[in-house]
PDB file as gemmi writes it, atoms N, CA and C in Angstrom:
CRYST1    1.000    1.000    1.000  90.00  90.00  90.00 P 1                      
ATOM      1  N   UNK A   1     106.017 112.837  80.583  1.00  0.00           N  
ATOM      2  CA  UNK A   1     105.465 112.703  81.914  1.00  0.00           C  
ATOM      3  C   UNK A   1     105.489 114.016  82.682  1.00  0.00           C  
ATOM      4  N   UNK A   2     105.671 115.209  81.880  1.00  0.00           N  
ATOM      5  CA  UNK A   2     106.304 116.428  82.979  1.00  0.00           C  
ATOM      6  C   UNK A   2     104.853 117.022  82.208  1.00  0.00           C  
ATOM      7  N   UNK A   3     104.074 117.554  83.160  1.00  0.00           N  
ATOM      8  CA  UNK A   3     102.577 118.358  83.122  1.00  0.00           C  
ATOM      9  C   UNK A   3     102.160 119.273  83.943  1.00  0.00           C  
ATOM     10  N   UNK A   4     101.566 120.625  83.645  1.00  0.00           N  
ATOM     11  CA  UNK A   4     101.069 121.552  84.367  1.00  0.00           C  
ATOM     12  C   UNK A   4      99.677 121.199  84.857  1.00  0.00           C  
ATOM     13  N   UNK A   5      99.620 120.141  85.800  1.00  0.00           N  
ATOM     14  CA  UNK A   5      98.472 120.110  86.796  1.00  0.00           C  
ATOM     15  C   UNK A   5      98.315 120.074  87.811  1.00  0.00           C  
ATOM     16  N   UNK A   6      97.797 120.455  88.985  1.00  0.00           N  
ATOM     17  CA  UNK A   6      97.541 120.772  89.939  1.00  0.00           C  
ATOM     18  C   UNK A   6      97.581 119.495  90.581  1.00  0.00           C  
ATOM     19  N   UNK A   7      98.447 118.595  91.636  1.00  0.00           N  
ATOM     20  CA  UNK A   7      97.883 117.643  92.176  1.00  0.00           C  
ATOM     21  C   UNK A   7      98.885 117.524  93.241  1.00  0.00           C  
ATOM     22  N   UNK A   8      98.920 116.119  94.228  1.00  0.00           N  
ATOM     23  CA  UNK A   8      99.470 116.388  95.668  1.00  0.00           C  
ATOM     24  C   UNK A   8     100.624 116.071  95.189  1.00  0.00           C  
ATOM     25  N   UNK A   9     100.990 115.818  94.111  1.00  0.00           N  
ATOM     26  CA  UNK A   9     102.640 115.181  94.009  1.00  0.00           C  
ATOM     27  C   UNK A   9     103.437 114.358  94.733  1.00  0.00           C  
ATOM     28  N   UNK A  10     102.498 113.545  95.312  1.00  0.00           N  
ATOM     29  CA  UNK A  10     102.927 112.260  95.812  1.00  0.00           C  
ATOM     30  C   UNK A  10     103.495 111.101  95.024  1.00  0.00           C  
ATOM     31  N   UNK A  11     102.879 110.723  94.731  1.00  0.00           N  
ATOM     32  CA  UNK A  11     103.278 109.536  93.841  1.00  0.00           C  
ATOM     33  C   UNK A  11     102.846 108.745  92.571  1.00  0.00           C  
ATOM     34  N   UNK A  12     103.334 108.833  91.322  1.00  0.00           N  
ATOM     35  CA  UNK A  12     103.455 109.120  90.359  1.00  0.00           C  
ATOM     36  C   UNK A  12     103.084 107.761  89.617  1.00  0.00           C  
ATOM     37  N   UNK A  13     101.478 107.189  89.290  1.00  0.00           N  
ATOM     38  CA  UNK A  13     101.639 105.400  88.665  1.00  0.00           C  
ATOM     39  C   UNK A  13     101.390 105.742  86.794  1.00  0.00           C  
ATOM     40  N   UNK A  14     101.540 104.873  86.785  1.00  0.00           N  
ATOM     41  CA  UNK A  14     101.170 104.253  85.304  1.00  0.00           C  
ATOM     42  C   UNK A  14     100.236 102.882  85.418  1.00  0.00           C  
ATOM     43  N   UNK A  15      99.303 102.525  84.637  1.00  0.00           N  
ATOM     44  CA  UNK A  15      98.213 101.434  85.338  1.00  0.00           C  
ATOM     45  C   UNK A  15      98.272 101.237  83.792  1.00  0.00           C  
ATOM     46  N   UNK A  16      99.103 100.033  83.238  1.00  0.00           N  
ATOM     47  CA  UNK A  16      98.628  99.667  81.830  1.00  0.00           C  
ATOM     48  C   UNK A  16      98.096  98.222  81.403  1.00  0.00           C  
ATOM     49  N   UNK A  17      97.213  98.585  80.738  1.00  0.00           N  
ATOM     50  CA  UNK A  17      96.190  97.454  80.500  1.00  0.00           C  
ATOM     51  C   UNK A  17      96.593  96.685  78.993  1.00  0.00           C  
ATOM     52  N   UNK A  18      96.265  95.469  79.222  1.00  0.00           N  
ATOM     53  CA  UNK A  18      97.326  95.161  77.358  1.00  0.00           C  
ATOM     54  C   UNK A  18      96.391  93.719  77.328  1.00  0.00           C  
ATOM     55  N   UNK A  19      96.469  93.353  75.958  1.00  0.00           N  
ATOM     56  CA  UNK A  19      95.932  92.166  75.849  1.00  0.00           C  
ATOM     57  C   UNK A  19      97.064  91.522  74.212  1.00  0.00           C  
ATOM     58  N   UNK A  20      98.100  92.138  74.699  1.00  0.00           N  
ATOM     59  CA  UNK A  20      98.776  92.111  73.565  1.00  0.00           C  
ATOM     60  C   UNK A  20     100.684  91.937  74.610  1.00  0.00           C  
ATOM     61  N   UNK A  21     101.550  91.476  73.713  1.00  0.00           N  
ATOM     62  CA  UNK A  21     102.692  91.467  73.973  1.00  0.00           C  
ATOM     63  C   UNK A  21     103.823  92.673  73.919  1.00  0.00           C  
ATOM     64  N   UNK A  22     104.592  93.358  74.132  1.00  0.00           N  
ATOM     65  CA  UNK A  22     105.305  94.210  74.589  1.00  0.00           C  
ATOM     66  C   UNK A  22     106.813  93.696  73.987  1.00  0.00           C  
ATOM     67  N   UNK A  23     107.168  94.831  73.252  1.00  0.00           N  
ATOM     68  CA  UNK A  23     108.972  94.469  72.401  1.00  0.00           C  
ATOM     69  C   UNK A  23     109.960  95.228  73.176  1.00  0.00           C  
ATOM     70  N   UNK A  24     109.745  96.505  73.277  1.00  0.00           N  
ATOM     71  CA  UNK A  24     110.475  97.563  73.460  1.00  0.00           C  
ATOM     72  C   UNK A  24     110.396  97.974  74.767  1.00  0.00           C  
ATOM     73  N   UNK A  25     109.500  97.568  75.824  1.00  0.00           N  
ATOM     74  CA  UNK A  25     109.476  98.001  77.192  1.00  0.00           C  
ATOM     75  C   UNK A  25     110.846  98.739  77.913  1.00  0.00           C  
ATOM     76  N   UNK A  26     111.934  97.576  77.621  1.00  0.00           N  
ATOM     77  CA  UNK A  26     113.621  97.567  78.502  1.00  0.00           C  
ATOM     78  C   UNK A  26     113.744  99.518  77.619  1.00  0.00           C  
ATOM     79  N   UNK A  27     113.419  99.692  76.177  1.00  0.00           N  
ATOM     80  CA  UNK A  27     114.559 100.516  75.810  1.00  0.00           C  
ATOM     81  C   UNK A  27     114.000 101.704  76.462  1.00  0.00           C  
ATOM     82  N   UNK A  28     112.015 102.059  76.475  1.00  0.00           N  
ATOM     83  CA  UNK A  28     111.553 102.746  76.546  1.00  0.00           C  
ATOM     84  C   UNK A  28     111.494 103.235  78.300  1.00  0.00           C  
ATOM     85  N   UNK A  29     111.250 102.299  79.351  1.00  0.00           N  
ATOM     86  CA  UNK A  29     112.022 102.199  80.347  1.00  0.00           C  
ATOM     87  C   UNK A  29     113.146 102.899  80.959  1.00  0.00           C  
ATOM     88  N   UNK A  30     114.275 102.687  80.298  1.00  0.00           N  
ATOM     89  CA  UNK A  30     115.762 103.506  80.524  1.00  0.00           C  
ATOM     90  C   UNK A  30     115.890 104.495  79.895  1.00  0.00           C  
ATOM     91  N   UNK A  31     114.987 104.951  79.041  1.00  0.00           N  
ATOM     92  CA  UNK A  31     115.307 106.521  78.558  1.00  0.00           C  
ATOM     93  C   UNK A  31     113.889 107.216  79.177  1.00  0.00           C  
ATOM     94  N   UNK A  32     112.931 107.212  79.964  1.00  0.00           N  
ATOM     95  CA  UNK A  32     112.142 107.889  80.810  1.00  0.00           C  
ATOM     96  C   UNK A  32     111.934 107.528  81.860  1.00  0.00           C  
ATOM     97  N   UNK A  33     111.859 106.714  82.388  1.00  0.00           N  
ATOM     98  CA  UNK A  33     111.802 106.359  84.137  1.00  0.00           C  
ATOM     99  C   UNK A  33     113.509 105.884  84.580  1.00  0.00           C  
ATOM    100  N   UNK A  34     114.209 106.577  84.323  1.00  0.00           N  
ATOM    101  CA  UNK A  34     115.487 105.738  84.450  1.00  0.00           C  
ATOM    102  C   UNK A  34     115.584 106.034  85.845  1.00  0.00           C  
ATOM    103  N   UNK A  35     115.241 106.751  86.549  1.00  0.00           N  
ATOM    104  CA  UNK A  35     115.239 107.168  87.929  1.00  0.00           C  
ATOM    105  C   UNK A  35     114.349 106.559  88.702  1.00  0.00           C  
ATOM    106  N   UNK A  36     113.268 105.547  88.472  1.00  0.00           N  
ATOM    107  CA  UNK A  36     112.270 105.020  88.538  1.00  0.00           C  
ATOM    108  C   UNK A  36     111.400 105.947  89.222  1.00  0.00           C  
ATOM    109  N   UNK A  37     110.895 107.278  89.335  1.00  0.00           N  
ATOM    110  CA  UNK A  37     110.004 108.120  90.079  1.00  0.00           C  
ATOM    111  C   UNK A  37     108.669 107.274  89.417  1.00  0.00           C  
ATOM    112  N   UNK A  38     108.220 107.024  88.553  1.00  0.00           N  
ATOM    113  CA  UNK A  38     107.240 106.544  88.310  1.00  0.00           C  
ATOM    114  C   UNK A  38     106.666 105.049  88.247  1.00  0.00           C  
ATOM    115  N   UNK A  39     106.131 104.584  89.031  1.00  0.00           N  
ATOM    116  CA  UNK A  39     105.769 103.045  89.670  1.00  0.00           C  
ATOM    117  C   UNK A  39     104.502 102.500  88.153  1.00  0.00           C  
ATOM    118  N   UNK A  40     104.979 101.578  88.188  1.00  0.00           N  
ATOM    119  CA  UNK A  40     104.222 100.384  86.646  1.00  0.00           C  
ATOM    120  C   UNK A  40     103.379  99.588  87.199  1.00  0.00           C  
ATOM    121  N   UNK A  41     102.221  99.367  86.551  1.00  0.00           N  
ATOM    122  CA  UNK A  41     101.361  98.342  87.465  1.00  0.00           C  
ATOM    123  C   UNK A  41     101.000  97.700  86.182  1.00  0.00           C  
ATOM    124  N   UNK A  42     101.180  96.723  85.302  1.00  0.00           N  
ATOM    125  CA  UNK A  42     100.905  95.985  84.547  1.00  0.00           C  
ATOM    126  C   UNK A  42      99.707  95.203  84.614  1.00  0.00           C  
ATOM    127  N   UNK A  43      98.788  94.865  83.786  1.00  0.00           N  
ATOM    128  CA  UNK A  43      97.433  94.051  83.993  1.00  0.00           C  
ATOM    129  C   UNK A  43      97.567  93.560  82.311  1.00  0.00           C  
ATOM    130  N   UNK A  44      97.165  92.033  82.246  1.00  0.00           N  
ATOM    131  CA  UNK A  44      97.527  91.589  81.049  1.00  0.00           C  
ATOM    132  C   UNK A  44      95.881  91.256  80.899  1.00  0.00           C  
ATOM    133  N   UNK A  45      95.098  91.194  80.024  1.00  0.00           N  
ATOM    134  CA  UNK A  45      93.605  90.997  79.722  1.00  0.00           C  
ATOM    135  C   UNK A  45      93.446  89.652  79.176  1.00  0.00           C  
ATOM    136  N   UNK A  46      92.778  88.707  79.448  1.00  0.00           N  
ATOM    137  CA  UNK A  46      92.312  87.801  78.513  1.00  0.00           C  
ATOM    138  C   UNK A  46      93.731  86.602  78.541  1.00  0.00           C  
ATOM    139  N   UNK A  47      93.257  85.477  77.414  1.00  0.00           N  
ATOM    140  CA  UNK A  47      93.444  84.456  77.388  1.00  0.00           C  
ATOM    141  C   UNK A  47      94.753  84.741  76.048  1.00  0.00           C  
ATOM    142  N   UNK A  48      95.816  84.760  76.182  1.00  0.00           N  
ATOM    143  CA  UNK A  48      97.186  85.036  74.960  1.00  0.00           C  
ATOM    144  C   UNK A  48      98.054  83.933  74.866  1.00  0.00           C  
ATOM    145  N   UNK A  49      98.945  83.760  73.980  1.00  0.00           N  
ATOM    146  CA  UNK A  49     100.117  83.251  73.576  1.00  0.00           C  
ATOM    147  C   UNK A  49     101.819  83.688  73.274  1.00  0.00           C  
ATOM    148  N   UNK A  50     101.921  85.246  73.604  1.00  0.00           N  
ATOM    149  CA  UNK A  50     102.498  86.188  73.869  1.00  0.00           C  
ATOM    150  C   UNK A  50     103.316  85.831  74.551  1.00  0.00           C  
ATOM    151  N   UNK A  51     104.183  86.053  74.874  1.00  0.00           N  
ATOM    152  CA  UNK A  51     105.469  85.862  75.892  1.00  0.00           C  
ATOM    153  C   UNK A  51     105.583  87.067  77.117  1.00  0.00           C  
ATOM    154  N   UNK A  52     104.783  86.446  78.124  1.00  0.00           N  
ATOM    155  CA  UNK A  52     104.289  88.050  79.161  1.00  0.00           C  
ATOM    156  C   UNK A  52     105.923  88.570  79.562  1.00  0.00           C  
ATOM    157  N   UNK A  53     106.817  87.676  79.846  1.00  0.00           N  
ATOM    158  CA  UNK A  53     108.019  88.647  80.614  1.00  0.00           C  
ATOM    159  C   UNK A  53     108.336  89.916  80.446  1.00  0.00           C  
ATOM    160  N   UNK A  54     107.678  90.517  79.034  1.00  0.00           N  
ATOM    161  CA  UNK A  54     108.480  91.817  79.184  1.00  0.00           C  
ATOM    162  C   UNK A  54     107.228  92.905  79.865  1.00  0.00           C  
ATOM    163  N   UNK A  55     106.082  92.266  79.890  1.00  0.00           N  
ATOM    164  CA  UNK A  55     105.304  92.892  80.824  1.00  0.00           C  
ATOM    165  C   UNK A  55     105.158  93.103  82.284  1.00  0.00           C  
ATOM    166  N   UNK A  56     105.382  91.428  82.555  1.00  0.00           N  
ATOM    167  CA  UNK A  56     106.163  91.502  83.810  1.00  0.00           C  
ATOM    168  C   UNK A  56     107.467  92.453  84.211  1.00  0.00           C  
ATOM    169  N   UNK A  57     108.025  92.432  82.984  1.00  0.00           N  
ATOM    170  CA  UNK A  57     109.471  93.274  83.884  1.00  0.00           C  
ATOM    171  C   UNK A  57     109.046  94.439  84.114  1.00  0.00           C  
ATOM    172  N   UNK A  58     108.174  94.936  82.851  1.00  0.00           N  
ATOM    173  CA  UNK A  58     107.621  96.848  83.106  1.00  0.00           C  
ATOM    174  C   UNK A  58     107.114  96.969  84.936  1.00  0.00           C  
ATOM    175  N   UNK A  59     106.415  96.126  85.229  1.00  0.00           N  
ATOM    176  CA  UNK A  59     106.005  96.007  86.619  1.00  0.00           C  
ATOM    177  C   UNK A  59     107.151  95.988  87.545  1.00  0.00           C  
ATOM    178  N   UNK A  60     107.617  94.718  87.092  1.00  0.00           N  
ATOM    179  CA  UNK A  60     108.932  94.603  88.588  1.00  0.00           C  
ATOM    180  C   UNK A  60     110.201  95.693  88.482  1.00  0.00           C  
ATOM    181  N   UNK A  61     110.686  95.831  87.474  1.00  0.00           N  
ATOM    182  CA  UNK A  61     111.693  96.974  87.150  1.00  0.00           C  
ATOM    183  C   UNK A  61     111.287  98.119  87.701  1.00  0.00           C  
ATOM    184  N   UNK A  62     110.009  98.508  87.850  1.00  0.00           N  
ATOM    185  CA  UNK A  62     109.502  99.838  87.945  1.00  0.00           C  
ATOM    186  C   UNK A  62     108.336 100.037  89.309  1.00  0.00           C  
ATOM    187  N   UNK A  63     109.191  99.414  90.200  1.00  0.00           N  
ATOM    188  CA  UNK A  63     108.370  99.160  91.334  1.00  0.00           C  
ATOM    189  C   UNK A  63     106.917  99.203  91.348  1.00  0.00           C  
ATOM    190  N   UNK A  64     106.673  98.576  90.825  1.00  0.00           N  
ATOM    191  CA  UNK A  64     104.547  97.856  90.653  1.00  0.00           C  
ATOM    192  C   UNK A  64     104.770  96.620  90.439  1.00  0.00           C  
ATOM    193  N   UNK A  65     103.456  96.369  90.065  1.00  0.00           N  
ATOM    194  CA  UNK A  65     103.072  94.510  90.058  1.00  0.00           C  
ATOM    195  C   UNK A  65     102.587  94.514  88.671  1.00  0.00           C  
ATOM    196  N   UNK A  66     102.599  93.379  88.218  1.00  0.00           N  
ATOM    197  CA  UNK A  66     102.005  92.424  87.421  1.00  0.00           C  
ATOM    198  C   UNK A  66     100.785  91.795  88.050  1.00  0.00           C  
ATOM    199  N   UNK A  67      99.397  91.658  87.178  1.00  0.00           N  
ATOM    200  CA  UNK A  67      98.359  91.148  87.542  1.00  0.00           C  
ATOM    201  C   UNK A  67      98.010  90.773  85.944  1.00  0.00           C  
ATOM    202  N   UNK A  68      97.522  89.176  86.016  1.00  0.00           N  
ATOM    203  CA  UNK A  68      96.832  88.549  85.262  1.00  0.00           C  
ATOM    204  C   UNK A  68      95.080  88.630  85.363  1.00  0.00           C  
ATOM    205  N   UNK A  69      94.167  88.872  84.067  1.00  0.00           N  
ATOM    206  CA  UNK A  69      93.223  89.345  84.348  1.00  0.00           C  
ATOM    207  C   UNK A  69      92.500  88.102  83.638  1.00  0.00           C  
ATOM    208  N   UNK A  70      91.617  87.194  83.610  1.00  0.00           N  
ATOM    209  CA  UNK A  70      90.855  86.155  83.055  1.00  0.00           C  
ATOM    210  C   UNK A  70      90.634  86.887  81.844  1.00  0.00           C  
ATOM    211  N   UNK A  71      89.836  87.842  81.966  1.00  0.00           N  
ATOM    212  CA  UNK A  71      88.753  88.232  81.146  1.00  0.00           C  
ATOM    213  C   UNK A  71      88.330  90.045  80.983  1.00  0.00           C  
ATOM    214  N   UNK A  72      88.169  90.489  79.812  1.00  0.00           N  
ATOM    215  CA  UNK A  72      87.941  92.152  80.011  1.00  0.00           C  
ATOM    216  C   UNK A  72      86.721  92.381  81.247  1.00  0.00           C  
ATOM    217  N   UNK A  73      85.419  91.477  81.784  1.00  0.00           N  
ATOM    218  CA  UNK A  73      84.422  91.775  82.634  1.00  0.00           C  
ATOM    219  C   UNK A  73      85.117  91.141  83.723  1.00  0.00           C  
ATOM    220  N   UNK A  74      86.089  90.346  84.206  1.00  0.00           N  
ATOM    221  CA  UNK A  74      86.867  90.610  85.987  1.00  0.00           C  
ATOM    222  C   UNK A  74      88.222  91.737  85.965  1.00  0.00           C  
ATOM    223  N   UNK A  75      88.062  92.481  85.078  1.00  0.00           N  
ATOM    224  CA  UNK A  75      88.669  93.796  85.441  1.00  0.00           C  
ATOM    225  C   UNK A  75      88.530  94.384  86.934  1.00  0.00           C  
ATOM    226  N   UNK A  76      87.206  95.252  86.890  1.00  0.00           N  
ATOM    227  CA  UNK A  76      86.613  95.821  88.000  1.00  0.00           C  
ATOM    228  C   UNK A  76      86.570  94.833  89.320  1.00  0.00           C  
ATOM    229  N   UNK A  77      86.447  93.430  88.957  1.00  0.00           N  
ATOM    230  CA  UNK A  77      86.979  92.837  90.438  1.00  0.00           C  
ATOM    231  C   UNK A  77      88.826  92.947  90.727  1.00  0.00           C  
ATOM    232  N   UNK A  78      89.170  92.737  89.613  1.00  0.00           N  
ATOM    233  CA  UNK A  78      90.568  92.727  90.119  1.00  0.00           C  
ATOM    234  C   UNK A  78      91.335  93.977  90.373  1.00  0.00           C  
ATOM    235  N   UNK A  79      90.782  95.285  89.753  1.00  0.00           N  
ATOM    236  CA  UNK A  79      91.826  96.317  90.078  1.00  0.00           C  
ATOM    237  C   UNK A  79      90.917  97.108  91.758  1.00  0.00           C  
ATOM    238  N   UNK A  80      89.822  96.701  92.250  1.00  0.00           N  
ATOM    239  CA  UNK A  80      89.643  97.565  93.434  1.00  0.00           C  
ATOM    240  C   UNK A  80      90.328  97.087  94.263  1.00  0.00           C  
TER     241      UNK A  80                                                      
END                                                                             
């Protein structure tokens, strides 16, 4: 997460999109955001059987949200 680019250095997201389930979130989590500078905004795609909590937690652990998405075409309604 550490990069030579030019920007206001305000505040720092991650916006991840998944249509799939998540194992390792907790370990990957505490060994790079352990300070939480960087805010999680989780969006799960489509219709699954997956066990969302650990997607959810990437969100709530990491000060962002969780958002459920119907479908890959109400994307663009749901993230403006």
């Amino acid at each position: 997460l550490q990069h030579s680019v030019s920007r206001a250095n305000c505040n720092k997201i991650i916006m991840l999109f998944t249509d799939g389930g998540e194992e390792r979130a907790q370990e990957i989590f505490h060994k790079y955001n352990e300070d939480k500078k960087v805010r999680v905004f989780t969006f799960s795609v489509g219709q699954h059987n997956y066990d969302k909590g650990p997607i959810q937690w990437m969100a709530c652990e990491n000060k962002g949200y969780y958002y459920e998405i119907p479908s890959i075409g109400a994307i663009r309604i749901n993230t403006q």
